[in-house]
C-alpha positions as CSV (number, residue, x, y, z in Angstrom):
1,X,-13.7,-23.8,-12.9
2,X,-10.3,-23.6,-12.6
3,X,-8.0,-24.5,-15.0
4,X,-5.1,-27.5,-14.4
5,X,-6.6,-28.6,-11.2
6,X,-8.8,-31.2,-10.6
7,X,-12.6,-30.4,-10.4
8,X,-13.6,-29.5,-6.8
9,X,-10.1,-28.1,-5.7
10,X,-9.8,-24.8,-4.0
11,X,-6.8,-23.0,-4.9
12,X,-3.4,-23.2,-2.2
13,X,-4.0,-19.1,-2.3
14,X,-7.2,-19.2,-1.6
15,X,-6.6,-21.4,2.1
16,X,-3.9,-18.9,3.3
17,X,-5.2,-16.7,6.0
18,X,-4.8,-13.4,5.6
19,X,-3.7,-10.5,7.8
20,X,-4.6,-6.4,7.0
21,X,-2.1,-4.5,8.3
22,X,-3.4,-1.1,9.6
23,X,-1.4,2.4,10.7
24,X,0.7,2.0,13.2
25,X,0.4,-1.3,13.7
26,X,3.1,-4.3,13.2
27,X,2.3,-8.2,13.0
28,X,4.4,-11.4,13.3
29,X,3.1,-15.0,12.8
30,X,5.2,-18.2,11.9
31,X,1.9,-19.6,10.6
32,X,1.4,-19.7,6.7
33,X,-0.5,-16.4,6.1
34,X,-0.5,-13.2,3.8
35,X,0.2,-10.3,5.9
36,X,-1.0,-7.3,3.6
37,X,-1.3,-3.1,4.0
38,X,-1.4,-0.5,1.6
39,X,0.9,2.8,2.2
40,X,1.5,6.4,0.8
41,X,4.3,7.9,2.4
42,X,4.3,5.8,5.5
43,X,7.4,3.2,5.8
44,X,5.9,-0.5,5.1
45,X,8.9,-3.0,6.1
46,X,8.6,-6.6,6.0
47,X,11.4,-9.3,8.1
48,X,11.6,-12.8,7.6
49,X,13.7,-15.7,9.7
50,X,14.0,-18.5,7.0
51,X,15.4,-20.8,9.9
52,X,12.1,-20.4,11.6
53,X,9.7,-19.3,9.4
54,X,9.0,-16.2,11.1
55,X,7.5,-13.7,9.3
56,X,6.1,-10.0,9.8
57,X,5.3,-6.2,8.9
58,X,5.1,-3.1,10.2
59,X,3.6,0.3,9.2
60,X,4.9,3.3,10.2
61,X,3.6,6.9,9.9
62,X,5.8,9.1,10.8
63,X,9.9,9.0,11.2
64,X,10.2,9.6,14.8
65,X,8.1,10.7,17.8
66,X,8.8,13.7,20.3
67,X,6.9,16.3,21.9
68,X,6.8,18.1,18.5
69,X,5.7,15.3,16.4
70,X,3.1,14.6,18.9
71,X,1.9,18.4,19.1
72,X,1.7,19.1,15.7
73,X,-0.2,15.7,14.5
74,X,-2.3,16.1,17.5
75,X,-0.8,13.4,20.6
76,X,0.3,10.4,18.0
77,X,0.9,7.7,19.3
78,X,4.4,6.2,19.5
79,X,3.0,3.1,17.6
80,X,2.8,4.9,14.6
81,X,7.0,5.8,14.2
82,X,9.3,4.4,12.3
83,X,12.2,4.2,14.9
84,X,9.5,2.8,17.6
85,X,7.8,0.0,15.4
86,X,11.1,-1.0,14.1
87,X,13.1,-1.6,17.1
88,X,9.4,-3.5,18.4
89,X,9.5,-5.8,15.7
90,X,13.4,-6.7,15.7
91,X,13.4,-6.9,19.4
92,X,10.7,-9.9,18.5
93,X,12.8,-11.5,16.7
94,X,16.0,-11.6,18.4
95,X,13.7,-12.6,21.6
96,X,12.8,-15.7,19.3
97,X,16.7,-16.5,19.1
98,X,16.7,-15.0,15.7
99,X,20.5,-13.2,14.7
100,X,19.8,-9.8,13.0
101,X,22.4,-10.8,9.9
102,X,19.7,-13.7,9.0
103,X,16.8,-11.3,8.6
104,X,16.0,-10.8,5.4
105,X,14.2,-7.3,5.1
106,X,12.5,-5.2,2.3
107,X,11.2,-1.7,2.8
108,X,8.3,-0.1,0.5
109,X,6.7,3.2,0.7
110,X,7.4,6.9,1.4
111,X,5.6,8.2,-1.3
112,X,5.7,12.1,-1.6
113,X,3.8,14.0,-3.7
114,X,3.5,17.6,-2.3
115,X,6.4,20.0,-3.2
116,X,6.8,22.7,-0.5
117,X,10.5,23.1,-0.2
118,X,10.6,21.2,2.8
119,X,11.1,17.3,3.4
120,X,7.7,15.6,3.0
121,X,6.6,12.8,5.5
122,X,7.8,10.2,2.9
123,X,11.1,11.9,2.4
124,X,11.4,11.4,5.9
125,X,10.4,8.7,6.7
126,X,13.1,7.3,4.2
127,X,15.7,9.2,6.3
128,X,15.3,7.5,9.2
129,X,15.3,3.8,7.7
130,X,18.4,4.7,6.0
131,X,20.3,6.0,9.2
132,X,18.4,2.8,11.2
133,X,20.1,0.6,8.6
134,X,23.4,2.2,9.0
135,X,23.5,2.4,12.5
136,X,22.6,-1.0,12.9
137,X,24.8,-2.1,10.1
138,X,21.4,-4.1,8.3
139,X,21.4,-5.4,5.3
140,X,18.1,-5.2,2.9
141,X,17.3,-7.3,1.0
142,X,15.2,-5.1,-1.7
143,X,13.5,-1.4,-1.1
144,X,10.9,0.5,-3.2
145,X,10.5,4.0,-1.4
146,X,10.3,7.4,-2.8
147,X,8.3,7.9,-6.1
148,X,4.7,9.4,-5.9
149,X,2.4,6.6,-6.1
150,X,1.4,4.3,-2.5
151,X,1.8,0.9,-3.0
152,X,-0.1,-2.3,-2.0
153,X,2.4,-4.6,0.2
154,X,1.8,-8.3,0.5
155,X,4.1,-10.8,2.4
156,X,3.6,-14.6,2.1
157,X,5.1,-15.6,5.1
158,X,5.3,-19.1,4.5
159,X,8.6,-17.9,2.5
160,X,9.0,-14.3,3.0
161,X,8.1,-13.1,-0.9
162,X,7.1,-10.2,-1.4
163,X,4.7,-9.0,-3.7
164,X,4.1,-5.2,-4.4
165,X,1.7,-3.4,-6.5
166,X,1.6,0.4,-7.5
167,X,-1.4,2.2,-7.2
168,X,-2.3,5.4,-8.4
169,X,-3.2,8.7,-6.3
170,X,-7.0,7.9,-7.3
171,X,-7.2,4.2,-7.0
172,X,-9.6,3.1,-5.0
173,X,-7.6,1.0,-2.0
174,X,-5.8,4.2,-1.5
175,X,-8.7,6.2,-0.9
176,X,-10.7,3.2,0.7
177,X,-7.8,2.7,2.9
178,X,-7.4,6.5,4.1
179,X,-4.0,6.4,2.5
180,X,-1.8,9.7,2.3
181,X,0.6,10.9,0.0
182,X,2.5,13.5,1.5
């Protein structure tokens, strides 16, 4: 039973539909739902239009994608870049008549954990959102990146919060997720 509602309710959370974001892949709705992924060092980055309740993520692997990303990560696909998903997603929502200064964006992710002397994937991954943001003059609204732990991402999109939970290298969604901290 749950307490302060009346017997025989189901909770508001518990009618939301929900959405599980995989690599590579980007998702917008302007339905009520919980859009949800977990990352390591890949880029999660979640927009929201208050004006028309459009909502979505994306998550991207890898910063960019050439002929050398695609050789040495064996023919990726352009899907799963940072520069490709982002420009996907925002080209969505200024098809839906939505100006770029009224999209409220947050970016989580980019975890590194490996120390090699060179930049990690996280690392990055985090240098290409910055000069994205720049370039394009964006303003976010909140980021989490860097750090060595992955994070689980949820977006409510019925008012763009975001909710974001640290996970440890050895908790389970990571490693049930194929999560990679690089």
């Amino acid at each position: 039973m749950n307490i302060g509602q009346p017997p025989g309710t189901v909770p508001a959370a518990s009618l939301t539909k929900k959405h599980y974001l995989g690599i590579g892949e980007y998702y917008l709705t302007t339905e009520p739902e919980r859009i949800i992924t977990v990352v390591g060092s890949c880029l999660a980055l979640t927009m929201y239009a208050p004006s028309i309740h459009m909502a979505g993520m994306l998550h991207a692997v890898l910063p960019h994608c050439n002929h050398h990303t695609s050789s040495r990560y064996g023919g990726v696909h352009q899907a799963n870049c940072v520069t490709f998903l982002f420009y996907m997603m925002l080209e969505k929502f200024k098809d839906a008549g939505v100006p770029v200064s009224s999209i409220e964006m947050k970016a989580f992710g980019c975890a590194s954990s490996f120390h090699t002397g060179m930049p990690s994937v996280g690392a990055r991954n985090i240098d290409v959102f910055d000069s994205i943001v720049a370039r394009e003059k964006l303003n976010i609204a909140a980021r989490d990146l860097g750090g060595s732990e992955g994070r689980k991402v949820l977006i409510d999109t019925a008012n763009g919060d975001v909710y974001v939970r640290m996970l440890a290298k050895n908790d389970p969604e990571l490693v049930t997720k194929g999560v990679v901290i690089e």
